[in-house]
matplotlib code that plots the C-alpha trace (Angstrom):
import matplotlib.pyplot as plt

x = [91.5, 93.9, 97.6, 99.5, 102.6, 105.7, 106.7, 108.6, 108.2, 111.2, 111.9, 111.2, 107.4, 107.8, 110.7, 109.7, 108.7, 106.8, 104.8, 104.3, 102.9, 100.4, 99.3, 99.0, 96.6, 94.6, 94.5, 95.1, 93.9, 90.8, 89.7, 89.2, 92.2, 92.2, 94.3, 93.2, 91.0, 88.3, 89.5, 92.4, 90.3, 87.9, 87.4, 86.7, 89.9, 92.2, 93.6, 95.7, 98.1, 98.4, 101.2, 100.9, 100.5, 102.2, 99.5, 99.6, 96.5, 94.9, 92.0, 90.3, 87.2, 84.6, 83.6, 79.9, 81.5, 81.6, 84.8, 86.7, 89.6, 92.1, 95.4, 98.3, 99.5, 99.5, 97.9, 100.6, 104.0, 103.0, 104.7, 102.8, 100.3, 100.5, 103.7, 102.1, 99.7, 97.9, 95.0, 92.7, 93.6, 91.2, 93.4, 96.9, 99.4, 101.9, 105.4, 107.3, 104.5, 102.1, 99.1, 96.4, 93.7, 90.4, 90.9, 88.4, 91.0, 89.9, 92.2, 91.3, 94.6, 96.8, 100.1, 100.0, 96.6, 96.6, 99.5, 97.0, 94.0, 90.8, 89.3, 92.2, 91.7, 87.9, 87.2, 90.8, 90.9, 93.2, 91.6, 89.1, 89.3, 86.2, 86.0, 83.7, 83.8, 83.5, 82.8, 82.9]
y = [123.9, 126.6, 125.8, 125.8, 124.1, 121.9, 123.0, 121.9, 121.6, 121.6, 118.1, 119.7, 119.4, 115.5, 115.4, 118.1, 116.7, 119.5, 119.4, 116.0, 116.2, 119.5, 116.9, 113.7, 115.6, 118.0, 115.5, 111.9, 111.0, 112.6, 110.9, 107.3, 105.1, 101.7, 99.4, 95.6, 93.4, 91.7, 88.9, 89.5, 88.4, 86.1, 84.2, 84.5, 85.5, 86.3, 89.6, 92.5, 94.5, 97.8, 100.9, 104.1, 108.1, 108.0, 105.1, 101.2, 99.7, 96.3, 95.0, 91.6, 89.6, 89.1, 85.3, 87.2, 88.2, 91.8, 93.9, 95.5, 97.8, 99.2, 100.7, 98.1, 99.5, 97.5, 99.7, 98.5, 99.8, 100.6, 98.1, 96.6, 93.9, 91.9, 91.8, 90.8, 89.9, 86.1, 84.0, 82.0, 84.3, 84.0, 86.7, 88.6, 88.9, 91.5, 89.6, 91.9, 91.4, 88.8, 91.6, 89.7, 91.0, 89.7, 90.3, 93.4, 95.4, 94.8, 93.9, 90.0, 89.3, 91.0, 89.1, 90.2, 91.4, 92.1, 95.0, 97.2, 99.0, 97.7, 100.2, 101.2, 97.4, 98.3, 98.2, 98.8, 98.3, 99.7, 102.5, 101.4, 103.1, 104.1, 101.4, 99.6, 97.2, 98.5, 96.6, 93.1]
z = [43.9, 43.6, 42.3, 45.4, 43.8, 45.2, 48.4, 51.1, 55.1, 57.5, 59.1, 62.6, 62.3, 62.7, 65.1, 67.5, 70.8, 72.3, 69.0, 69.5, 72.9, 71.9, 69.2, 71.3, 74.0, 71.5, 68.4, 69.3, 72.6, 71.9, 69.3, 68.5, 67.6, 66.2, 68.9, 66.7, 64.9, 66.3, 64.9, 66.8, 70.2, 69.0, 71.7, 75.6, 77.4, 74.3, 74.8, 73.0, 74.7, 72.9, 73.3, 71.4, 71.9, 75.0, 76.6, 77.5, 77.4, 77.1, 75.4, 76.4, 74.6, 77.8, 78.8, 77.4, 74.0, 74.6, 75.0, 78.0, 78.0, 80.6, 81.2, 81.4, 84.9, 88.1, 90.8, 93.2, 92.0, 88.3, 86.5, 82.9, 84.0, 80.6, 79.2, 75.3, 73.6, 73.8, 74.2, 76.6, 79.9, 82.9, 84.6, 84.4, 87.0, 87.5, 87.4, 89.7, 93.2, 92.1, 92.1, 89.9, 87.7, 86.0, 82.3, 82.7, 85.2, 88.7, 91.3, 92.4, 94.4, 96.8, 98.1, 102.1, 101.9, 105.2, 105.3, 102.9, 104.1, 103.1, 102.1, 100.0, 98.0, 97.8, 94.3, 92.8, 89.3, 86.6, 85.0, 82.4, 78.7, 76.8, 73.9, 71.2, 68.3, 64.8, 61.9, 63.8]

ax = plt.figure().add_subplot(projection="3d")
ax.plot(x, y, z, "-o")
ax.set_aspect("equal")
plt.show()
């Protein structure tokens, strides 16, 4: 290792926000980020609501054990769906038009169902996120 000595970097590197949004795209939301512990969601329906590099997202413990992840945006007006984190959910609802959600994302109730078009309902779902349990 060469001697490369004390040195100093301006304070502008951390405070920049341009540099900070180059970074979030090409560095941080391409790799993988820790969002909690497993032990975090042990148990069907707990769930962790997560907000970092410019995202919201929520992950929930499956009623089969396994995972499932999605952004914390109601499809309807884009408020946040869950508020915090807890335990023991069988779905969230969005506190500004009653939208509700299964804890894996999808759209299970509409207030006034009937002023949306069907096909726009069909399958609506918060987007998902790519996730997986390390280390148990």
């Amino acid at each position: 290792m060469p001697p490369i000595g004390p040195s100093t970097l301006d304070a502008d590197v951390y405070r920049d926000p341009q540099r900070y949004e180059l970074e979030r795209i090409r560095v941080l939301n391409r790799s993988w980020q820790i969002i909690c512990r497993s032990s975090q969601i042990a148990n069907p329906g707990d769930f962790h609501a997560w907000s970092g590099n410019g995202e919201n997202i929520v992950i929930t413990r499956r009623q089969d054990g396994g995972l499932a992840g999605f952004h914390n945006v109601c499809q309807h007006r884009g408020a946040r769906i869950v508020p915090e984190s807890g335990t023991g959910a069988r779905r969230f609802t969005c506190r500004w038009h009653n939208w509700a959600y299964d804890i894996e994302g999808r759209v299970t109730g509409v207030p006034d169902r009937p002023d949306f078009d069907r096909e726009t309902l069909n399958g609506l779902r918060s987007p998902a996120v790519e996730l997986d349990e390390w280390g148990g």
